[in-house]
N, C-alpha and C positions, 0 to 999 in steps of 0.2 A: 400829536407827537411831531408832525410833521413842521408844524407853526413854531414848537417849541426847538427845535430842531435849529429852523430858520434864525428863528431871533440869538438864538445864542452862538451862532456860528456867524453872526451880525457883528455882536457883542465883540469877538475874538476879531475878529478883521478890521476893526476901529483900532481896537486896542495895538496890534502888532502894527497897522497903520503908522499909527500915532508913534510907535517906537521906532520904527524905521525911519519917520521924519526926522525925529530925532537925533538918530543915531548919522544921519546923512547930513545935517546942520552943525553937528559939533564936528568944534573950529579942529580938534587933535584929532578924530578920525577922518576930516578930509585936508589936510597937512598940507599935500600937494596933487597940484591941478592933474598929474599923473594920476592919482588914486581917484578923483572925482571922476577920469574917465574909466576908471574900471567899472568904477559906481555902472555909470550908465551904460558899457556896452554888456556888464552883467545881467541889468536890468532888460537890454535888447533883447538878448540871447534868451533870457526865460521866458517873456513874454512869448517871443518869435517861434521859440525851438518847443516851446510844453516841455511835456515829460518824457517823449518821446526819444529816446537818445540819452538823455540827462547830463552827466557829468563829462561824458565822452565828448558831447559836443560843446560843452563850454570850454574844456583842456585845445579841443584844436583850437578854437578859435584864441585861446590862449589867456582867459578873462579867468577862469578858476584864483581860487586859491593854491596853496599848498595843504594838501588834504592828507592824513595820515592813516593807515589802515589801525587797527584795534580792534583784534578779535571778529567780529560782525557789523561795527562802526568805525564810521571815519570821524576824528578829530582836526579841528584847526583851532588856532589860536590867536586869529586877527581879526581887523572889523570887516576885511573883505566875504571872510567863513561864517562873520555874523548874518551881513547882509545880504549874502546870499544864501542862510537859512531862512533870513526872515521874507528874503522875496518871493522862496519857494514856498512857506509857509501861504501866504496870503494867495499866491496863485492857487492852490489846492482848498485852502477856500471860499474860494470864487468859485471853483467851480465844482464842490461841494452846496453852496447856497444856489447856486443854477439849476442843479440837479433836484433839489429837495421843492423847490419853485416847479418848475416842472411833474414833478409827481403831486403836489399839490394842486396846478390847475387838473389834471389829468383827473383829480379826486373828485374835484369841485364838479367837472364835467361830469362823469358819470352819476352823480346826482342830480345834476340836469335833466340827464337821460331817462331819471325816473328810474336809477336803481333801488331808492331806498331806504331806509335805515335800518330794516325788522332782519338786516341776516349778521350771521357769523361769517369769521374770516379768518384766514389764516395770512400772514404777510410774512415775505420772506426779504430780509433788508438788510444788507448788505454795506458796512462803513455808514451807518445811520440813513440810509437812503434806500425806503421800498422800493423792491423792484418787481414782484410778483405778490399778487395776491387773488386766496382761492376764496370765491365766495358760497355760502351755505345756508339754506335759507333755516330761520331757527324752529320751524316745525318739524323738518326732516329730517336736522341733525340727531335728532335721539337721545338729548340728554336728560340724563333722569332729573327727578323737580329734589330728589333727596339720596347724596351719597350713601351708596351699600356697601360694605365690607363682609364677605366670606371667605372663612378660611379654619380649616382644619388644622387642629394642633397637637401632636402626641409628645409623648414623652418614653424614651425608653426606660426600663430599668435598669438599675444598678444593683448588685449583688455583691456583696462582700467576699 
């Protein structure tokens, strides 16, 4: 899961990549040399700031869009609001693919360690990224080799 995780959170970071090249090469969304520097101190600011702060700190510094409230979203409507979805997107997974990397070698290791293959586990993963897991060995767990159902079932009567 973990692998599959990776590769596909690979897949989407090429891909938004590749559109933010894009979007940042064409001639009508970078118009003027003004806009190319928003480009880039947009791009400082995410880098620099994470998520920490977010919009607040991009408004001081004064690289924002013009962003609009809506209900529980904000809209915009230019390439600056594109770009900097798409730069936030790509940061988030970077470091979603860091994270999933990391619980991966962390897995690898305790297989090193001689924990195993023969147990049950429970994993508790959180934005596609385990973060706890209970392990159990499968002699102890108790599961029966054939599902049982019991249950009592009446019926009242009806009388006319």
């Amino acid at each position: 899961m973990v692998e599959a995780g990776i590769s596909q959170y690979k897949l989407l970071l090429e891909d938004y990549s590749q559109w933010l090249g894009s979007l940042l090469r064409n001639p009508e969304t970078a118009k003027t040399q003004e806009q190319m520097k928003k480009f880039a101190e947009l791009q400082k600011v995410l880098r620099a700031g994470g998520r920490k702060g977010g919009r607040k700190e991009e408004k001081k510094v004064g690289v924002s869009t013009e962003w609009v409230q809506f209900k529980d979203v904000m809209l915009s409507a230019d390439a600056l609001g594109e770009a900097e979805v798409l730069f936030e997107a790509i940061e988030e997974l970077k470091n979603k693919i860091d994270k999933l990397e990391r619980a991966k070698n962390s897995i690898i290791d305790l297989e090193r360690y001689g924990l195993g293959k023969e147990l049950l586990f429970i994993a508790f993963i959180r934005d596609g990224v385990p973060e706890k897991i209970v392990f159990k060995p499968k002699k102890g767990f108790g599961v029966p080799e054939k599902f049982e159902f019991e249950a009592d079932f009446s019926v009242a009567e009806q009388t006319s």
